[in-house]
C-alpha positions in Angstrom: 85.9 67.4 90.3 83.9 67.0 93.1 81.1 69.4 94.3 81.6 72.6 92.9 80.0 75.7 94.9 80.3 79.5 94.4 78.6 82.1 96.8 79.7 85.0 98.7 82.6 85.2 100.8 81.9 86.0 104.8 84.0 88.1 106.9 85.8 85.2 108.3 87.0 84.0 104.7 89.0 87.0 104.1 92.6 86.3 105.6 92.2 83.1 103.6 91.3 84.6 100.2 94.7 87.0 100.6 96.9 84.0 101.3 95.0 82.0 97.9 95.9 84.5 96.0 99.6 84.3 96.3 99.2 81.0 95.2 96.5 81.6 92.8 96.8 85.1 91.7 99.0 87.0 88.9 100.5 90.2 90.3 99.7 92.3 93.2 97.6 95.2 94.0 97.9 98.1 96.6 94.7 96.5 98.1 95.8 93.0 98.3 95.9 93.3 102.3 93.1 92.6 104.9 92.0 96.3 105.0 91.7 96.5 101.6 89.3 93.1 101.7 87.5 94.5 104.9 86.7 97.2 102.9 85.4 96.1 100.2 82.9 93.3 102.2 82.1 96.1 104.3 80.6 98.0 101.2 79.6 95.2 99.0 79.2 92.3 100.9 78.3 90.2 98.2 80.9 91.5 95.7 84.0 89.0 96.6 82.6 85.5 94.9 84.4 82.3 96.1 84.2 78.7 94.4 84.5 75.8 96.9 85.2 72.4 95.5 84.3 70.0 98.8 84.6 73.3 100.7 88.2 73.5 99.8 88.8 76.9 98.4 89.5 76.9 94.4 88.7 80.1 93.0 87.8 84.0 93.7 86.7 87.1 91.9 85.8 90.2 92.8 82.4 91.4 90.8 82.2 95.2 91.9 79.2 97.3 90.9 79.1 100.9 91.4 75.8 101.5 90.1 76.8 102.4 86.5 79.6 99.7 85.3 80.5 95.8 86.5 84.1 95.7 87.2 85.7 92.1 87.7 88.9 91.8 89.6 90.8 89.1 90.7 89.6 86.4 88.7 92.0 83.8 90.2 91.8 79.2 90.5 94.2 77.4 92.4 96.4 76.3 89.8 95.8 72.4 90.7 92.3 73.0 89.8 92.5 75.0 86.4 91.2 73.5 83.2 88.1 72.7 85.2 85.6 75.2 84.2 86.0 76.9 87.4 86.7 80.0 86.1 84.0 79.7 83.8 81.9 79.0 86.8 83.0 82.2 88.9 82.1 84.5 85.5 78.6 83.1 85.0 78.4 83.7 88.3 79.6 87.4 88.5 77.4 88.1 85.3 74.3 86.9 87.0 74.8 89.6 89.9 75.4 92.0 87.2 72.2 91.3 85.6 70.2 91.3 88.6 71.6 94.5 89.7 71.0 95.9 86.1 74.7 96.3 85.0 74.7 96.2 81.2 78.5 95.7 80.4 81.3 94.3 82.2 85.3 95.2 82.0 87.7 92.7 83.4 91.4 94.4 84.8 93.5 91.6 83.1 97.4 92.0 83.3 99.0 92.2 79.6 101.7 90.3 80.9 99.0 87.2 81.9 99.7 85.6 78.7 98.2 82.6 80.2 94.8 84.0 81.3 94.4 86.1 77.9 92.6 82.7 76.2 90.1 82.0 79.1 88.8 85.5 79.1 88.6 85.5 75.4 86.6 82.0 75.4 84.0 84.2 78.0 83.3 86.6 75.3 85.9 89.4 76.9 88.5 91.1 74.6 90.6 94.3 75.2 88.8 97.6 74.5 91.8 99.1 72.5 90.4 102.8 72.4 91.1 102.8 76.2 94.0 103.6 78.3 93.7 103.0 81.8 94.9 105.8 83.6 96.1 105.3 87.6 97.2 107.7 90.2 97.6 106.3 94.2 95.1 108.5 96.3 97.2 110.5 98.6 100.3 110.6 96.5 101.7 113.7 94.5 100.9 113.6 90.7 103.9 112.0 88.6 105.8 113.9 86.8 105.5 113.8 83.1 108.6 113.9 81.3 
């Protein structure tokens, strides 16, 4: 591997990071569009972590702090460039902002269905918190019927 570096992503990275993650990424989200990602670097411009490799991009994720929990999204390497610690790399990272913006636990949104991502998360001290539910509704949408 050559020169691994991870830092913030700029405005001008952002059309880039949606097209890596339909390479990269498992599933989609309601934000995965350039608004969404304008959004978010407009609030937290330091939230959307990248990892260049010889300033190719190889890895993202998304280490959100609202002042009271550290939310990691998006945890995502270009699949020719797994089983290099990048991942790894991108978490140390995240958990460094945390800690310097005084964030005292992190939760990860992992898919159940990412079978394949399950072991990396667990080898970074992360396992499900099996008390929890997470409960979703789609602001601006009528509530769902329960049956």
């Amino acid at each position: 591997m050559g020169d691994l570096h991870i830092g913030p992503a700029s405005a001008d990275d952002l059309s880039a990071v949606l097209d890596f993650w339909k390479t990269a990424a498992e599933g989609t989200s309601i934000s995965d569009d350039l608004a969404g990602v304008e959004r978010l670097h407009e609030r937290d411009p330091r939230a959307l972590l990248l990892a260049r490799c010889d300033g190719e991009l190889v890895g993202t994720v998304i280490a959100g702090f609202d002042g009271w929990r550290c939310h990691l999204y998006r945890l995502a390497v270009h699949p020719g460039h797994r089983r290099r610690a990048i991942g790894t790399a991108l978490l140390a990272a995240a958990e460094e902002r945390f800690a310097a913006l005084g964030g005292r636990r992190a939760d990860a949104m992992v898919l159940d269905r990412n079978e394949r991502a399950h072991p990396a998360w667990e080898a970074a001290g992360y396992g499900p918190q099996e008390q929890w539910t997470r409960w979703v509704k789609r602001i601006g949408s009528p509530p769902v019927p329960r049956s």
